[in-house]
Backbone bond lengths (Angstrom), bond angles and torsions (degrees), N, CA, C in turn:
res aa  C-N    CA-C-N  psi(-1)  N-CA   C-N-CA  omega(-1)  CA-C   N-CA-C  phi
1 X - - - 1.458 - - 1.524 108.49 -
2 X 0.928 121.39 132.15 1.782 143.85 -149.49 1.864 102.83 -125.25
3 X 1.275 109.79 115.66 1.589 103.13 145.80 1.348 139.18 -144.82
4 X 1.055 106.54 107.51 1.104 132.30 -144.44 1.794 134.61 58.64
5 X 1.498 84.09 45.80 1.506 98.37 -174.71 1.499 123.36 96.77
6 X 1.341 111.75 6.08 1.494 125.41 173.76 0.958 120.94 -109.25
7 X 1.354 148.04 113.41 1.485 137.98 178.63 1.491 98.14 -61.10
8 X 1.278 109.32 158.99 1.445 141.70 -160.13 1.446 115.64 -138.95
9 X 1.628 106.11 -57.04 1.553 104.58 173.21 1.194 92.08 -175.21
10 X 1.667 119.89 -179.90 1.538 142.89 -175.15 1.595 116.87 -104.90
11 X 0.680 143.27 128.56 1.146 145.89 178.76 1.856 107.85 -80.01
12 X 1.375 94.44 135.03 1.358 112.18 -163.58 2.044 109.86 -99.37
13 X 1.582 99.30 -43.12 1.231 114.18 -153.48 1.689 104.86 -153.58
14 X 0.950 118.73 157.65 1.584 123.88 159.91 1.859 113.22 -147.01
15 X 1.023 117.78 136.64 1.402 145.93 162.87 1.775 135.60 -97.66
16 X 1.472 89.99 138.35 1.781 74.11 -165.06 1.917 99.73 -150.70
17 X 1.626 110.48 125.03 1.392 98.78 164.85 1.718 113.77 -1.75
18 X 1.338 125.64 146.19 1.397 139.14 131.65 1.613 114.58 -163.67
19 X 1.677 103.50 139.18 1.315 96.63 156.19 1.394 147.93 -91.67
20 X 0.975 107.97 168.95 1.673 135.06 -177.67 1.385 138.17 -63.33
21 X 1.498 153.73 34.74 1.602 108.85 -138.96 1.439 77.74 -134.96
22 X 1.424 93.69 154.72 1.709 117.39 151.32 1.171 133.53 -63.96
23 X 1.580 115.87 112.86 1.392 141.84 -143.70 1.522 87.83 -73.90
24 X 1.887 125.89 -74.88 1.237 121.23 163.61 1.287 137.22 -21.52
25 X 1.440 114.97 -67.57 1.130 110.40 159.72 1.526 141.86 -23.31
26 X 1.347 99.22 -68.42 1.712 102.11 178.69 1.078 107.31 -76.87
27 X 1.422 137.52 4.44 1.312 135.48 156.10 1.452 125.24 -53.26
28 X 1.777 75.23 -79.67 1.828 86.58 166.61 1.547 121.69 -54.95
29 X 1.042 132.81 -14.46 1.498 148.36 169.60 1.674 119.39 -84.02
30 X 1.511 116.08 -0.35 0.886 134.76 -176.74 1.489 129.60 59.71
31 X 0.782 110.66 9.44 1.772 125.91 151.38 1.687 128.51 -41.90
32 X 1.195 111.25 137.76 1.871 102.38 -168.89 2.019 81.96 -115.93
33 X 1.170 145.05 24.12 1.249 127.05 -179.96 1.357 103.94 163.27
34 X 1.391 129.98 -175.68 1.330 151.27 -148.57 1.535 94.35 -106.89
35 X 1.424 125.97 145.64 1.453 126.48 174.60 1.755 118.07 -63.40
36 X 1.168 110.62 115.82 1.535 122.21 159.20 1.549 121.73 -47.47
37 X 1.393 121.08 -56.31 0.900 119.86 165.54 1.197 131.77 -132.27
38 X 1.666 124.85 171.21 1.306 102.05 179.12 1.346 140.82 -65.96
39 X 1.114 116.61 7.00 1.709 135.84 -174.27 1.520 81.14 -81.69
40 X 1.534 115.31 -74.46 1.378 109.76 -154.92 1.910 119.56 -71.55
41 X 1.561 113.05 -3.16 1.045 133.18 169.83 1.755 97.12 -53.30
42 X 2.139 102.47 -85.80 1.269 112.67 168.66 1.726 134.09 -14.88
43 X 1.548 107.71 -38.08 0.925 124.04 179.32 1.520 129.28 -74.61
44 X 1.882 108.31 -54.25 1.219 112.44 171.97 1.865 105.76 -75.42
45 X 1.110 129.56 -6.21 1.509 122.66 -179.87 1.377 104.43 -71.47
46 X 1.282 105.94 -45.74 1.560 102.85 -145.22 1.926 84.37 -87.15
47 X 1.694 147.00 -41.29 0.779 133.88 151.99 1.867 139.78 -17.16
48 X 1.355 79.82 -74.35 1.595 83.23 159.20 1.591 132.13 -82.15
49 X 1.361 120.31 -4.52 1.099 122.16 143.39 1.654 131.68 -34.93
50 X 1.906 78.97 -89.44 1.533 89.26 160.76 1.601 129.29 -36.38
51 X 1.158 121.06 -50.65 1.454 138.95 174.07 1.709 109.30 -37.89
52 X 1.149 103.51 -62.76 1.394 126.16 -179.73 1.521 106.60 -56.82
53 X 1.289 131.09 -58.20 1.317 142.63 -176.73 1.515 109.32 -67.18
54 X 1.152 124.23 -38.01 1.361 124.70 153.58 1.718 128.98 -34.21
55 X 1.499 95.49 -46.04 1.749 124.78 -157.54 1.537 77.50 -85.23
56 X 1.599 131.69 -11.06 1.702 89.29 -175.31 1.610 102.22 132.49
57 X 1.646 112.02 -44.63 1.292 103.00 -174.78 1.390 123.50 -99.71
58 X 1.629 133.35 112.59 1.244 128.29 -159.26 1.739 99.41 -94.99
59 X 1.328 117.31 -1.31 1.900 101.48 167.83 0.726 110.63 -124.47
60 X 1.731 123.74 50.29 1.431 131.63 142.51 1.630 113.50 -83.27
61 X 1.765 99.75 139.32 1.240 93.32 -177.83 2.097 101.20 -129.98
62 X 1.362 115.30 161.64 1.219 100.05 -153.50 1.639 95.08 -94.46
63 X 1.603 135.36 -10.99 1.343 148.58 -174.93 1.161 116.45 -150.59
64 X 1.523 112.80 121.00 1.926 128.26 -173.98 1.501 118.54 -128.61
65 X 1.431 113.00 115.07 1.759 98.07 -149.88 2.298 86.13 -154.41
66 X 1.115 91.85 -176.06 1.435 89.33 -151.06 2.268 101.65 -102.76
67 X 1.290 106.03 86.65 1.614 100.13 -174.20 1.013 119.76 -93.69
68 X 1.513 135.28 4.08 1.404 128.05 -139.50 1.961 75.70 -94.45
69 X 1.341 101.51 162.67 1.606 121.37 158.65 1.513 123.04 -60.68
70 X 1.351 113.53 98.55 1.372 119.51 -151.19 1.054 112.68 173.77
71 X 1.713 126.63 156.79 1.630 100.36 177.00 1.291 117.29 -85.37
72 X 1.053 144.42 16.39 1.510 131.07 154.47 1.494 97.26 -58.52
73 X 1.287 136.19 -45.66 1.383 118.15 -148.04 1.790 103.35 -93.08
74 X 1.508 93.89 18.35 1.671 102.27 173.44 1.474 100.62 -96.40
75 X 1.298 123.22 -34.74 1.439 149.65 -179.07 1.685 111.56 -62.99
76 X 1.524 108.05 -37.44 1.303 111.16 -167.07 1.499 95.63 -95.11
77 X 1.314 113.13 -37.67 1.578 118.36 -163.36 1.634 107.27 -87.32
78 X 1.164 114.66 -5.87 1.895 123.66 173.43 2.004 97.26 -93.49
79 X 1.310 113.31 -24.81 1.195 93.20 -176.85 1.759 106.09 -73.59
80 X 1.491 111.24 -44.91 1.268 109.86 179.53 1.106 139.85 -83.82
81 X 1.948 118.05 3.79 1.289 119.19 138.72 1.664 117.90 -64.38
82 X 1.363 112.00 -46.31 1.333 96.40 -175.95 1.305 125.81 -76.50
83 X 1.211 119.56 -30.67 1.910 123.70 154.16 1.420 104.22 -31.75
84 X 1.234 138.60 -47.73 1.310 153.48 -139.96 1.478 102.29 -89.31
85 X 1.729 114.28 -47.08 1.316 102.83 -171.24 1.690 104.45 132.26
86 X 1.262 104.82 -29.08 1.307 100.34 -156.24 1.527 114.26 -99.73
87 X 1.560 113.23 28.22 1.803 127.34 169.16 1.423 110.75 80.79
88 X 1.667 121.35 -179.27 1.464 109.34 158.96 1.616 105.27 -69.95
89 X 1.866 104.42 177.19 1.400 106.80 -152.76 2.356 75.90 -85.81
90 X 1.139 114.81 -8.12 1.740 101.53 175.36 1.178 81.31 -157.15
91 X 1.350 107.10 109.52 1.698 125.06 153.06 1.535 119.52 -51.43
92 X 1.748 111.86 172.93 1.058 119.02 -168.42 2.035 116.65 -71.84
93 X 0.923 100.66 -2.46 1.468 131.45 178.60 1.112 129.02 -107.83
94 X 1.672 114.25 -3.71 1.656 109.69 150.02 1.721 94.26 121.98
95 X 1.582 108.86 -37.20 1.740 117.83 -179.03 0.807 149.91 -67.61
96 X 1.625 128.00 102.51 1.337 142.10 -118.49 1.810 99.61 -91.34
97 X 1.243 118.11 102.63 1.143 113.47 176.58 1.465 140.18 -131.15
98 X 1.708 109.16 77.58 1.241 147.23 -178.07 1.811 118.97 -97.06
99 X 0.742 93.33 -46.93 1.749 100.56 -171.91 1.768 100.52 -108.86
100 X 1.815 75.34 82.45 2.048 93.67 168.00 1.452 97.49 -171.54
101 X 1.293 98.70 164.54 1.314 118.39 -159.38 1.443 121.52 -69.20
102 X 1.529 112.84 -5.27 1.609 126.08 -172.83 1.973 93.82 -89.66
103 X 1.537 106.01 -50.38 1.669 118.08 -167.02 1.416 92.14 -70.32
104 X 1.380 145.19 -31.76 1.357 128.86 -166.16 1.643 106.47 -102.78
105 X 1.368 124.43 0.52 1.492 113.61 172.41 2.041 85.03 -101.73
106 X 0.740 112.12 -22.21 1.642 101.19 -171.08 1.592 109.91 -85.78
107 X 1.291 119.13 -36.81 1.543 101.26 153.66 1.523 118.80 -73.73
108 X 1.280 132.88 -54.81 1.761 130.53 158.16 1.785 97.11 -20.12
109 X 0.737 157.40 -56.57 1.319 162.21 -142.46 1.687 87.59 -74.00
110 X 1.444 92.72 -93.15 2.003 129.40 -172.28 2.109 86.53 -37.84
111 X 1.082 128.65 -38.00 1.574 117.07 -177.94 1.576 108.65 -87.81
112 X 1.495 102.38 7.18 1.808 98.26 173.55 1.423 93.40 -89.41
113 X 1.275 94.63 -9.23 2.042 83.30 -153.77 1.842 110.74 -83.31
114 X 1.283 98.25 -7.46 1.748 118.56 -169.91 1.764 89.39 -74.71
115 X 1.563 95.08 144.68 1.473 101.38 172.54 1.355 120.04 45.31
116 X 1.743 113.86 33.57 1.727 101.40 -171.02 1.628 90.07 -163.44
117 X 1.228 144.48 -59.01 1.281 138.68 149.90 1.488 133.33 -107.53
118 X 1.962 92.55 2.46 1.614 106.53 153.45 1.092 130.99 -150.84
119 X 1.235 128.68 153.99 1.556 147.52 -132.66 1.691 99.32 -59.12
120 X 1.563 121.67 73.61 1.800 97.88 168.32 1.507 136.28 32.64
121 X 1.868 94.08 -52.50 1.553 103.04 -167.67 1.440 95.03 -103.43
122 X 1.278 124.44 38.64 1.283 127.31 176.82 1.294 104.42 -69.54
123 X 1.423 97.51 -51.29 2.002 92.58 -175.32 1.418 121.98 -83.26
124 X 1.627 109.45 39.77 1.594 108.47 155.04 1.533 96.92 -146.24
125 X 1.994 99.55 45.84 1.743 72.53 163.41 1.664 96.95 -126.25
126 X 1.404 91.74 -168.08 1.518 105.32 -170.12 1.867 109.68 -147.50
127 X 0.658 100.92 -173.84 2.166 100.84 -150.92 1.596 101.18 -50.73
128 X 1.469 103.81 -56.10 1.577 105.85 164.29 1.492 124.11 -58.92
129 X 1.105 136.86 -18.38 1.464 137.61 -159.74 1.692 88.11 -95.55
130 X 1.600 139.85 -39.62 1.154 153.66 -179.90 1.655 103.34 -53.75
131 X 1.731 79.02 -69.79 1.841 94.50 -167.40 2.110 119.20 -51.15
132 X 1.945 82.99 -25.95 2.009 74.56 179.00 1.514 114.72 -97.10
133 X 1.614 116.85 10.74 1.337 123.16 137.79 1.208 128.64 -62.45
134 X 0.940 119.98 -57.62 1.118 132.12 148.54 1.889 144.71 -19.93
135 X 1.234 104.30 -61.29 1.499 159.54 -157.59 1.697 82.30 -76.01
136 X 1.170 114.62 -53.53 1.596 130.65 -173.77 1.487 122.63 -75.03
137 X 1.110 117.22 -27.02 1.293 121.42 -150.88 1.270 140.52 93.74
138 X 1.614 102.17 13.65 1.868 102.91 -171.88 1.681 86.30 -115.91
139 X 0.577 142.09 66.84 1.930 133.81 156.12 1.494 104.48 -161.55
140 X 1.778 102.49 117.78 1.672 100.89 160.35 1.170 130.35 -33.43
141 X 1.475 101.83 -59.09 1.774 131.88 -153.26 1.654 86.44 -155.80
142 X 1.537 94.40 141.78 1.591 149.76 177.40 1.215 135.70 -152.38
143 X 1.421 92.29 126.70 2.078 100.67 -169.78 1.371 90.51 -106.96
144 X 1.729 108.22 132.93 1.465 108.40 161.93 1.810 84.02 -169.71
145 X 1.210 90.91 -168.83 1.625 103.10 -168.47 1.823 105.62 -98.36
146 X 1.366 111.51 -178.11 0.913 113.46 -163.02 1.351 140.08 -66.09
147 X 1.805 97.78 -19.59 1.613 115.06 171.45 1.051 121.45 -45.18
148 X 1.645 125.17 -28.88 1.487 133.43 -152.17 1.381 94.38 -85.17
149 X 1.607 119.28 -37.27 1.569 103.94 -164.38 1.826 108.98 -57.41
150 X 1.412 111.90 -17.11 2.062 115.73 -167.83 1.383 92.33 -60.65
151 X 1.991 100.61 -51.82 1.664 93.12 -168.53 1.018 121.96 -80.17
152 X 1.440 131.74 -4.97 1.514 125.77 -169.38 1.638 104.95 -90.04
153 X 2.060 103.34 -23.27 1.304 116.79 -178.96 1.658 107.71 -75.12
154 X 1.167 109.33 -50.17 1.538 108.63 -158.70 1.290 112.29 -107.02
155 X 1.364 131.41 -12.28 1.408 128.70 -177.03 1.311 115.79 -66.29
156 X 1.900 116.07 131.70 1.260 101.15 -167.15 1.710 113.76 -70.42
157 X 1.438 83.53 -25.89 2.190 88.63 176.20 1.383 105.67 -100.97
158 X 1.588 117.40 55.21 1.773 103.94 161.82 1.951 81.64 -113.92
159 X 1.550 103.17 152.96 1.091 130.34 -158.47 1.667 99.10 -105.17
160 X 1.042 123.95 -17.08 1.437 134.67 173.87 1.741 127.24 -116.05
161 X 1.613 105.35 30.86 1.428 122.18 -178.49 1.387 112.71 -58.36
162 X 1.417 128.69 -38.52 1.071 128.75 -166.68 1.910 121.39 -130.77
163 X 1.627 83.16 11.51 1.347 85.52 169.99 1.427 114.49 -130.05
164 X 1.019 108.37 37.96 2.076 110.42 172.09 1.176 119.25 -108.01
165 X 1.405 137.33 -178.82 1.094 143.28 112.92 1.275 112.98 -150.23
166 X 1.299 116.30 -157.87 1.402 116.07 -160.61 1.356 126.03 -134.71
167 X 1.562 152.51 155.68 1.258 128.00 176.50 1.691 101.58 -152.09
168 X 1.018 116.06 -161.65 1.616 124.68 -177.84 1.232 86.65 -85.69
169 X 1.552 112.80 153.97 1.436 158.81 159.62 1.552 94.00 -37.77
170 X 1.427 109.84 130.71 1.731 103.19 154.82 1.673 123.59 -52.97
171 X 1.018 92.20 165.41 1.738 105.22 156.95 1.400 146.22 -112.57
172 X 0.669 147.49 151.67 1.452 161.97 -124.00 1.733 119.32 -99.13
173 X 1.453 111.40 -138.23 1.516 111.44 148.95 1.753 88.97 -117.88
174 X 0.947 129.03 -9.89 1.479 126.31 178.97 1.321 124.49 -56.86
175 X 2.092 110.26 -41.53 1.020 122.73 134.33 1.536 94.89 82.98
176 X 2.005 88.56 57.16 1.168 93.40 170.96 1.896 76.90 -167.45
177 X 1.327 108.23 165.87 1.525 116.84 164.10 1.745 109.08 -75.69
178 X 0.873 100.85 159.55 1.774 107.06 157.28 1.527 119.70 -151.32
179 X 0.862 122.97 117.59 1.628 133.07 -176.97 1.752 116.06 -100.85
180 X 1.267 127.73 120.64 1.647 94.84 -174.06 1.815 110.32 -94.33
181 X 1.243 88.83 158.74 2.021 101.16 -174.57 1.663 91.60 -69.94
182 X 1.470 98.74 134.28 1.338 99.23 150.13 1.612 98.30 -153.33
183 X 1.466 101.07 179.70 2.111 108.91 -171.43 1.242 88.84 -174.13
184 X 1.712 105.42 177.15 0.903 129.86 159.97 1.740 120.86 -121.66
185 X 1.179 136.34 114.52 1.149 135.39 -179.19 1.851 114.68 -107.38
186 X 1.827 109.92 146.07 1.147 95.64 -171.94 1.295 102.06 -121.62
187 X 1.682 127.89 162.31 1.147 136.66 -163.93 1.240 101.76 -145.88
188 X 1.864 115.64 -172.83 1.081 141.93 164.70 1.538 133.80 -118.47
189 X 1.455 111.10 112.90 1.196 123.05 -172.96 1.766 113.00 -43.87
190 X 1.140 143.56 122.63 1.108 149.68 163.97 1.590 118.16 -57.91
191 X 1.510 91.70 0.24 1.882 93.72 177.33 1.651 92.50 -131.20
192 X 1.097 120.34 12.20 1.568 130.41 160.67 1.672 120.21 -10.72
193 X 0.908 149.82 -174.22 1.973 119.72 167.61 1.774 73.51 -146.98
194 X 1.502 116.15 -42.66 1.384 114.94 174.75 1.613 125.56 -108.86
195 X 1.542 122.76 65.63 1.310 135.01 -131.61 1.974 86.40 -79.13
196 X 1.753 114.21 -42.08 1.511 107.50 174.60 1.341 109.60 -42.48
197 X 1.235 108.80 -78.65 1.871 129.17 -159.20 1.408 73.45 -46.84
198 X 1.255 149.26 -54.60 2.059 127.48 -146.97 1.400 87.85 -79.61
199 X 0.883 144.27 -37.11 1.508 130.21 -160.36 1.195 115.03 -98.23
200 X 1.923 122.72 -27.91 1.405 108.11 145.25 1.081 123.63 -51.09
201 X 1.498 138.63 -23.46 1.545 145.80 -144.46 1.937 89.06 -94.52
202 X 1.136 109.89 -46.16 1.647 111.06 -158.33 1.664 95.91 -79.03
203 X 1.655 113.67 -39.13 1.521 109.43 -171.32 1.656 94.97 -66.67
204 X 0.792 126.29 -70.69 1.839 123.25 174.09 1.689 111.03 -21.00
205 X 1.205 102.13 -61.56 1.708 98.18 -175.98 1.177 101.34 -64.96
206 X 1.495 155.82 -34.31 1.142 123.96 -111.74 1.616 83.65 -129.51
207 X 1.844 122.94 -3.48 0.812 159.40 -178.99 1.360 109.01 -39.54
208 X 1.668 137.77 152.74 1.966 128.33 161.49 0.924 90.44 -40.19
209 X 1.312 127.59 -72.53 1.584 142.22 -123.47 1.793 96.89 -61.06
210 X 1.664 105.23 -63.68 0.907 112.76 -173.54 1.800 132.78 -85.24
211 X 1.230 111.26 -3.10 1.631 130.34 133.95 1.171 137.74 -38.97
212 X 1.371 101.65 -47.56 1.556 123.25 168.00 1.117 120.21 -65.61
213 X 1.442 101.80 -46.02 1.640 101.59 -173.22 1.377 110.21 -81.89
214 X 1.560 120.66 -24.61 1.402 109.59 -179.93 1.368 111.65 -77.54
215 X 1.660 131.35 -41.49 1.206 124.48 153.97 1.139 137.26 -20.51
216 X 1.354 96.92 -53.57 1.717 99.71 176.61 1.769 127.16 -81.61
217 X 0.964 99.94 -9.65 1.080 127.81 140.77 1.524 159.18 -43.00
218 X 1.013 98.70 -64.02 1.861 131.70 146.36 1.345 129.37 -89.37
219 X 1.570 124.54 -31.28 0.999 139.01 -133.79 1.330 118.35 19.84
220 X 1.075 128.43 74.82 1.379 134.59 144.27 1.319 122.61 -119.96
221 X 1.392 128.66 152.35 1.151 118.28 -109.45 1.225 111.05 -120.99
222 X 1.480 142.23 117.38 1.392 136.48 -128.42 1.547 105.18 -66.82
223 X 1.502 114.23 160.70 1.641 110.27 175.16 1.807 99.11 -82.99
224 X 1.115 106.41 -31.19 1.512 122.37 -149.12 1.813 93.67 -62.15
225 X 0.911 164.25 113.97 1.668 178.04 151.45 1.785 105.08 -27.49
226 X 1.091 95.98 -43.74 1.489 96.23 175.99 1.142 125.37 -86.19
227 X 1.448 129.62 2.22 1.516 139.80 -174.19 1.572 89.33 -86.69
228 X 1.140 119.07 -54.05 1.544 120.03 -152.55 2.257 107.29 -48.63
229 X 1.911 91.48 -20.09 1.554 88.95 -177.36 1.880 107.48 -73.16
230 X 1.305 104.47 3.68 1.990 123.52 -162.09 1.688 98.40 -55.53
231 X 0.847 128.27 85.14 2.276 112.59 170.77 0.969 94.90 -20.16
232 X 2.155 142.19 -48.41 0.970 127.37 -139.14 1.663 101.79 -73.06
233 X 1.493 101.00 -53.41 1.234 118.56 -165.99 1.686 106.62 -65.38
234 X 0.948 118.44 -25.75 1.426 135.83 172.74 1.499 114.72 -35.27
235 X 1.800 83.41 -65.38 1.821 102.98 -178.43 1.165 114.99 -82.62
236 X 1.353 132.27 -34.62 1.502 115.89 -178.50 1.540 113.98 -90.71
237 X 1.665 125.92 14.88 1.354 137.06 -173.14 1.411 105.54 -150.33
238 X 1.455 116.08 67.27 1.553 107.34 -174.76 1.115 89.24 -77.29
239 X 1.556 156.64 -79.45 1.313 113.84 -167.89 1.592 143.39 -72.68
240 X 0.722 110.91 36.20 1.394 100.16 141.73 1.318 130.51 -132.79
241 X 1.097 107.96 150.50 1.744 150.84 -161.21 1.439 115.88 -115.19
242 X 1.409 101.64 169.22 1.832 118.67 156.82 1.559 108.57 -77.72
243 X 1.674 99.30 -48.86 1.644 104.20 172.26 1.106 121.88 -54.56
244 X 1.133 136.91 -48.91 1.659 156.15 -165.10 1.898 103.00 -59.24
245 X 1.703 89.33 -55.18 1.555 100.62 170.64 1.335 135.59 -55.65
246 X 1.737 108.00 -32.30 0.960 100.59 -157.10 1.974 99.65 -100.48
247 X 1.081 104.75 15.98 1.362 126.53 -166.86 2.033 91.07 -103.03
248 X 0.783 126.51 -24.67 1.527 116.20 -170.14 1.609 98.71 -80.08
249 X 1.648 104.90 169.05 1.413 108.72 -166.41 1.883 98.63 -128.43
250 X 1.166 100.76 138.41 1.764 88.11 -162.81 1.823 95.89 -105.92
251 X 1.546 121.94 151.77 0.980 129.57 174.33 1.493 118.27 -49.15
252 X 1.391 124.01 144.29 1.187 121.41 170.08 1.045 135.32 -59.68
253 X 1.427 131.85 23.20 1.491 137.64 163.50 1.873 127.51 -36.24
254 X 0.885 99.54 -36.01 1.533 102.91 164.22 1.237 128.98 -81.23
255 X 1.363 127.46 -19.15 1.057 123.23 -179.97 1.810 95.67 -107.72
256 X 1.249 126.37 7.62 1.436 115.32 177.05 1.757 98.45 -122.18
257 X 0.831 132.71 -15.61 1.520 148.67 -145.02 1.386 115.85 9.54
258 X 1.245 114.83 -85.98 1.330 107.03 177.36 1.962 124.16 -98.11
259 X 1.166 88.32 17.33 1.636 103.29 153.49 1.653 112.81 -93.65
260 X 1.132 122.15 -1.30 1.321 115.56 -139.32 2.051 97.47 -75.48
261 X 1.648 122.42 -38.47 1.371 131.27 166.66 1.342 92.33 -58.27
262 X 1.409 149.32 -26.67 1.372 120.97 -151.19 1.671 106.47 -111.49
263 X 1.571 102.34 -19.14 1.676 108.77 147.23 1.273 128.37 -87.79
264 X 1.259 129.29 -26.52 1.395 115.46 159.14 1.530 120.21 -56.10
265 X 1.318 115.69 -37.95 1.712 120.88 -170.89 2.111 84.67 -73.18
266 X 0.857 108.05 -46.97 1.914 90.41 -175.00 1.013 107.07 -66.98
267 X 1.818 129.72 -18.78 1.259 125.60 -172.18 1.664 109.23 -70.34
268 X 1.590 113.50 -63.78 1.197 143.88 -170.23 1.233 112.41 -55.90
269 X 1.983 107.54 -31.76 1.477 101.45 169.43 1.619 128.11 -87.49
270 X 1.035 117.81 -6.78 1.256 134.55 -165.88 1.602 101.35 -88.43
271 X 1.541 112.94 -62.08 1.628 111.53 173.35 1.717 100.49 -59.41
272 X 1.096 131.43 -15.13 1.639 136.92 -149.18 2.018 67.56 -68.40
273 X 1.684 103.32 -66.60 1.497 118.02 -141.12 1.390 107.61 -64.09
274 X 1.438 121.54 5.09 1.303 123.07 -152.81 1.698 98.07 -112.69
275 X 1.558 100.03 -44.84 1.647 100.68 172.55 1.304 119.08 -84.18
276 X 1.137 131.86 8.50 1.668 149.34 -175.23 1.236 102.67 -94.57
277 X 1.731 118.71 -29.19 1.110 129.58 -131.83 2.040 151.72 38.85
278 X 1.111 80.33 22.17 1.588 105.42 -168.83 1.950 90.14 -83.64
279 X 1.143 146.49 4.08 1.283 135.00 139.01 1.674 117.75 -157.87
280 X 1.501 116.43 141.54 1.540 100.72 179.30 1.175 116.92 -63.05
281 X 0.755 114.22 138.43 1.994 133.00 151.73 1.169 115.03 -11.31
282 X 1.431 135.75 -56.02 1.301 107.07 154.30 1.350 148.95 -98.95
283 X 1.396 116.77 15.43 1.657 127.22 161.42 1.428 96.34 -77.84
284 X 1.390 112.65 -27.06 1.997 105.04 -159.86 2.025 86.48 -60.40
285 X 2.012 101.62 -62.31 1.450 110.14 -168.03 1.697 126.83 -41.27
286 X 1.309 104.68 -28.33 1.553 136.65 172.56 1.757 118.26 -47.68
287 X 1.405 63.72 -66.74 2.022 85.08 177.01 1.089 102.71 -72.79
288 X 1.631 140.45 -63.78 1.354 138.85 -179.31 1.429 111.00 -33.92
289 X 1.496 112.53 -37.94 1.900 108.14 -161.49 1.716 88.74 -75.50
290 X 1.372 122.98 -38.18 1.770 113.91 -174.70 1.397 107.61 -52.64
291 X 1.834 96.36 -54.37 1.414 87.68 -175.79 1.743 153.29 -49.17
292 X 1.537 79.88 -36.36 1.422 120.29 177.59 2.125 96.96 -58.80
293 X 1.495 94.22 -78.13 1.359 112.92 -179.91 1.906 103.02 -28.36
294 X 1.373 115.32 -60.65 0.912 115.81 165.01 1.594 156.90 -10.76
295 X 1.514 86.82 -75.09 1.606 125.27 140.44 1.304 120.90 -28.52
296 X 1.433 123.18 -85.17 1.051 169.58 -119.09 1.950 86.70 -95.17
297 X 1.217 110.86 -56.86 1.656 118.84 -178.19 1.410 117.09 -77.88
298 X 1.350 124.59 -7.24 1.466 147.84 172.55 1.457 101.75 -45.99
């Protein structure tokens, strides 16, 4: 990782939107696959919801996804502007693009979904608060990143070990998936006391050898490009790919740089107010573009 021509650090890992659903379920519900889009998402939730709640269980919910004010919900709410049509919320060119007609039916959408095919307290959760809905047996479908598939795979008390899998994110009217980039990359402190030993320490980890093993491990999903050809990595990460990757959409950090926390927090709060209902969708998008604009001219 480079800025402005300086390395900075190595990249360890990368993360990316994916969903969730119960293989059984939409079976017995008559389903041949995972929802394409979000229409047909809406559709099989609230079905097998209902279905489920019928059978007996009243804290089943049919969709579990990450709303609380925070940056996941910058993560969740960039996938469904850009599914939608309506770009990142600030392109690679500086252009602030929130307040249009693609970003305000795609949050209007995501605030139908509160209290109706997801849990009320949707908008104060966060990856874990999803996953132990989940984790249990009460959620159709769940968006979170890739860690969840180890525990949903290997935990001796996850309730959905052998009946999940996973696929790309619906789509939009944009009519395309969108997943957002995320990783972890490691560096060296500039107040380091042992700046060698840290930077041997990160080139070692950040290493095939040691990519692999943390992947397989976590399953999350190597940074390294050439692992992905691994059988190992193959089998314990069927989704992911080169394709899969090259399909995710990464936050606007480069084009905001060191605004980039101080537009996501206006971003995250603004859709926050919209699914809470504490402002419509488009006064929230309105105000956001000043704010942003604001920012942005600092």
């Amino acid at each position: 990782d480079t800025v402005d021509g300086r390395l900075v650090a190595l990249p360890l890992r990368i993360g990316f939107g994916m969903l969730y659903y119960r293989t059984d379920l939409l079976e017995k519900y008559g389903y041949d696959g995972p929802p394409m889009t979000w229409d047909e998402l809406e559709e099989m939730a609230q079905t097998i919801q209902d279905g489920e709640r019928d059978a007996g269980n009243a804290d089943f919910w049919g969709y579990v996804w990450q709303g609380n004010a925070y940056e996941g919900l910058t993560c969740n709410a960039l996938e469904w502007q850009v599914s939608n049509g309506a770009g990142n919320f600030i392109s690679p060119d500086g252009e602030i693009q929130v307040n249009n007609e693609q970003a305000i039916a795609a949050f209007e959408r995501a605030a139908g979904w509160v209290g109706t095919i997801s849990p009320p307290g949707v908008t104060g959760y966060q990856e874990e608060d999803a996953r132990a809905v989940w984790h249990v047996g009460n959620a159709a479908i769940m968006r979170n990143w890739p860690y969840a598939y180890a525990t949903s795979l290997n935990d001796d008390d996850s309730a959905v070990q052998d009946v999940f899998d996973v696929a790309p994110l619906p789509q939009g009217a944009g009519e395309r998936s969108a997943a957002t980039l995320g990783g972890w990359h490691m560096g060296v402190s500039r107040f380091s006391e042992q700046p060698a030993a840290a930077a041997a320490f990160v080139i070692y980890f950040t290493s095939t050898e040691s990519q692999k093993e943390y992947a397989l491990a976590t399953t999350s999903p190597p940074a390294m490009a050439a692992l992905y050809e691994d059988p190992d990595i193959q089998a314990a990460m069927p989704f992911a790919s080169p394709e899969v990757v090259a399909g995710t959409v990464a936050r606007p950090s480069s084009s905001t740089k060191a605004n980039y926390n101080a537009a996501s927090t206006l971003y995250f709060n603004a859709v926050h107010s919209i699914l809470t209902g504490e402002e419509d969708a488009d006064v929230a998008m309105e105000l956001l573009e000043l704010d942003l604009q604001e920012l942005l001219e600092e």
